[in-house]
C-alpha positions in Angstrom: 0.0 0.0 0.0 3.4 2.3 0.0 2.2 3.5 -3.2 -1.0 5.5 -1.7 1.4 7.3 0.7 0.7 11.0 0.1 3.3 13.9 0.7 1.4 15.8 3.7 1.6 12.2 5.6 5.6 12.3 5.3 5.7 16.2 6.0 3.3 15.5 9.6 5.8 12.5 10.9 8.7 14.5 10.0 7.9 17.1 12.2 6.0 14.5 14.7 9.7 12.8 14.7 11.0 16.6 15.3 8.8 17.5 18.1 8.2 14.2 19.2 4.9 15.9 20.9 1.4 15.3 19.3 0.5 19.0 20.5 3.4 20.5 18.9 2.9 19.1 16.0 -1.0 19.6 15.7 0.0 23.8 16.3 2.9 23.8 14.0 1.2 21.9 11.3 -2.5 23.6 12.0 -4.6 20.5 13.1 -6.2 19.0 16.0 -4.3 16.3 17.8 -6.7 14.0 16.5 -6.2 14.3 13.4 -2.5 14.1 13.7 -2.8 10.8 15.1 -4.9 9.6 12.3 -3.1 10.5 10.0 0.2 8.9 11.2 -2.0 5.4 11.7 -2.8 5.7 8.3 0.8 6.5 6.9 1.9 3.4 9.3 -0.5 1.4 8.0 0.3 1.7 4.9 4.1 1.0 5.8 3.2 -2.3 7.2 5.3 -1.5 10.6 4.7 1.3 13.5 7.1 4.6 13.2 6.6 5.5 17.0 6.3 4.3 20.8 3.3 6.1 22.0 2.8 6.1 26.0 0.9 8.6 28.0 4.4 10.2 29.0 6.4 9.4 25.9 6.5 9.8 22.5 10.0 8.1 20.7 10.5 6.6 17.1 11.1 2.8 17.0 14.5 1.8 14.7 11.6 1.1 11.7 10.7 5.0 12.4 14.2 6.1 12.4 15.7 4.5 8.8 12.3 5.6 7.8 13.1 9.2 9.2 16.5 9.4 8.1 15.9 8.2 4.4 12.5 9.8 3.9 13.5 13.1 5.1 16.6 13.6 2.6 14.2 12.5 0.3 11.4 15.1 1.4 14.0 18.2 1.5 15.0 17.5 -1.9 11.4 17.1 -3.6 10.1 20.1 -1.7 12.9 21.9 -3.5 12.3 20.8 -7.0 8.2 21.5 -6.4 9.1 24.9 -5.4 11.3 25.5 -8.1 8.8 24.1 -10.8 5.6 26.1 -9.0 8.1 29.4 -9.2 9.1 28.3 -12.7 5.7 27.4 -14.1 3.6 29.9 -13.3 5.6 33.1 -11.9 4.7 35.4 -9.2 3.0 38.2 -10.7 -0.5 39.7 -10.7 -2.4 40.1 -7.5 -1.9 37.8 -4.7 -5.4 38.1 -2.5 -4.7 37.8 0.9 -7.7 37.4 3.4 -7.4 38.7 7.1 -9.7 36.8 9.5 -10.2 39.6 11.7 -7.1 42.4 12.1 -5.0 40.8 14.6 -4.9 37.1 12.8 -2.0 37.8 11.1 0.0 39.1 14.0 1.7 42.2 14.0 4.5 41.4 11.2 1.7 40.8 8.7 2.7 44.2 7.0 6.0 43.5 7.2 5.5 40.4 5.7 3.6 41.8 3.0 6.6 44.2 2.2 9.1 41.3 2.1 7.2 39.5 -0.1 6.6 42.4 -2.4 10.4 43.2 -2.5 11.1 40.0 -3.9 8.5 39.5 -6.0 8.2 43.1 -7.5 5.5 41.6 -10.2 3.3 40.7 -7.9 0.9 42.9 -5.6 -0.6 42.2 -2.7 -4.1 43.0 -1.7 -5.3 42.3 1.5 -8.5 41.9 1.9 -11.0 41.2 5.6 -13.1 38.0 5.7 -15.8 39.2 8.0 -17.1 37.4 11.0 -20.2 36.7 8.8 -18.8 34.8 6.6 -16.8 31.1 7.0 -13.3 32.1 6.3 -12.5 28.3 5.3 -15.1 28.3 2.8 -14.3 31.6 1.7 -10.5 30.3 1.1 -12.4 27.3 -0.9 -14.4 28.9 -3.8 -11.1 31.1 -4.6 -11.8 34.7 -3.6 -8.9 34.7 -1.8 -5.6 33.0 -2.6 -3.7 32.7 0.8 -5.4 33.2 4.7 -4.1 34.5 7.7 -5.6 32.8 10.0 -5.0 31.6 14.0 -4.3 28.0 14.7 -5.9 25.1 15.0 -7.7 24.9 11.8 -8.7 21.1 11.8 -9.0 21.8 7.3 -7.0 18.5 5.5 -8.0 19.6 2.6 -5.6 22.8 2.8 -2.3 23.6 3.2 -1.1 25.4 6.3 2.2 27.5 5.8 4.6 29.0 8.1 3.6 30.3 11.7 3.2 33.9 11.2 3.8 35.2 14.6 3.4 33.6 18.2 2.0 35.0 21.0 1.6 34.2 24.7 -1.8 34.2 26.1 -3.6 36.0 28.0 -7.1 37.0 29.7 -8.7 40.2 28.4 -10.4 41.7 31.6 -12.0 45.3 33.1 -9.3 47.5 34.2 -11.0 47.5 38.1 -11.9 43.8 37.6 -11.4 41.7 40.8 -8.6 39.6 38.5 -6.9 42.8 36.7 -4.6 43.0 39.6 -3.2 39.4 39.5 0.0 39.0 37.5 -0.6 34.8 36.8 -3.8 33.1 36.0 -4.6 29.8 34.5 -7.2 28.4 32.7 -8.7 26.4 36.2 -9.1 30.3 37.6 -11.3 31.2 33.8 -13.8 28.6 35.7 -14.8 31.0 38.3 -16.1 33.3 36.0 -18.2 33.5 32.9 -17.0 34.0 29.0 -19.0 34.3 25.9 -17.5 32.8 22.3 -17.0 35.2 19.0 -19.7 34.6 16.5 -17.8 33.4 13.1 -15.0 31.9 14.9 -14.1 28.3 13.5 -14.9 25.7 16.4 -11.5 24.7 16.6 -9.8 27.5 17.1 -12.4 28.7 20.4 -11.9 25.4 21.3 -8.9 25.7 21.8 -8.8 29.4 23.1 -12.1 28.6 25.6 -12.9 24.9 25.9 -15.9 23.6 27.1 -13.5 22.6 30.9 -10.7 22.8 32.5 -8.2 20.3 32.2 -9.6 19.7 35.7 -12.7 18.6 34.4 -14.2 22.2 35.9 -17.1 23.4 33.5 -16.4 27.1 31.6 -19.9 28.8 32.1 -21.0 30.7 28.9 -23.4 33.7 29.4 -26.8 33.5 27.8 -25.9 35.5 24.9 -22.9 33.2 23.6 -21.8 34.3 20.9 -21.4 37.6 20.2 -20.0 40.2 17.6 -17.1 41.6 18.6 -17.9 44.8 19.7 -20.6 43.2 21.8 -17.3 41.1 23.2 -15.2 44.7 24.0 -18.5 45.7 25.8 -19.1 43.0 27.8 -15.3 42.7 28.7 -15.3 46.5 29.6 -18.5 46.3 31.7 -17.5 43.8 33.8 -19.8 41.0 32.9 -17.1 38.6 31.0 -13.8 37.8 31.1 -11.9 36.8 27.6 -8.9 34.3 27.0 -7.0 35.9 24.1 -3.7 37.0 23.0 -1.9 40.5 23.9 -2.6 41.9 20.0 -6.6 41.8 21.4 -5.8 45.1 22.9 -4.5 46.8 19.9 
């Protein structure tokens, strides 16, 4: 069955063999931790022998999983280099590259700079970006073609698409009212989100406020959603302001 092995299976256990960390590799890659270990059942299967030890505490490759890893990725690095050089040769980069923006901070704050970069070295080609409101799906929007490329946060549980390089990390953090019992605490975690309640962003994919708000604590503590869950987000600035929710999110919130 080697010969239905697909490219994105070989490019998710190199970096599974990399991290050696089903998280890691679900963020770096931009799926759900799921669908990472799906996917590397399936490319195993299709091997005929296992490429890892999976415990609860540890994650190693077995000696199958390291020839595999040692051959394959040579191989990878050098096909991922002719691709690249035939897409570049074959059709150019010129025209208009439309770039959606799923809301303004998605991209992080070197999305202009980026943008620049990109135009510098490809001075036939002209970037437009262009916002994918919370009204619409931004996956589906990415799927009929009105926009090229997405900048997007992570997870985006899509196998369909391609996720490319991480843009920008950030820590997180929990957007509260400045006299807020909790604005004067300098740590929180997400068991202290459970004392209070939180709303969800309407258009949000599920994954990604899954993973910013999930449904409990790792302590198995429920996160209490107010009535109106979701909202717009200017409803979300109110309700933050006024006291009435508190919101996990990232520093660029603020901006």
């Amino acid at each position: 069955m080697w010969e239905a092995i697909e490219l994105r299976e070989i490019r998710l256990f190199l970096t599974l063999a990399e991290e050696l960390h089903f998280a890691r590799t679900a963020e770096r890659l931009g799926l759900t931790n799921a669908r990472v270990s799906q996917s590397l059942r399936d490319l195993e299967r299709k091997l005929g022998e296992p490429l890892l030890f999976r415990t609860s505490r540890r994650v190693a490759l077995t000696p199958f999983g390291e020839r595999f890893h040692a051959e394959a990725g040579a191989a990878y690095g050098q096909l991922a280099d002719v691709l690249e050089r035939s897409h570049e040769a074959g059709r150019g980069v010129k025209g208009t590259l439309r770039l959606g923006v799923f809301e303004p901070c998605a991209g992080g704050m070197h999305l202009l700079d980026i943008v620049r970069a990109f135009e510098a070295r490809h001075p036939e080609c002209e970037v437009r970006i262009i916002e994918i409101t919370r009204a619409e799906d931004p996956v589906a929007v990415l799927r009929r073609g009105e926009v090229h490329v997405m900048a997007i946060r992570q997870p985006l549980d899509a196998p369909d698409l391609i996720t490319g390089p991480v843009l920008t990390r950030e820590p997180r953090v929990l957007a509260v009212a400045d006299d807020y019992p909790l604005a004067a605490r300098t740590g929180l975690s997400i068991e202290d989100v459970a004392d209070h309640q939180v709303t969800e962003c309407i258009g949000v994919p599920e994954t990604i406020m899954r993973a910013f708000i999930p449904e409990r604590t790792p302590r198995g503590r429920p996160i209490r959603r107010i009535d109106l869950s979701p909202v717009h987000p200017f409803e979300l600035t109110s309700l933050i302001a006024r006291g009435q929710v508190v919101h996990p999110t990232v520093p660029s919130f603020a901006d």
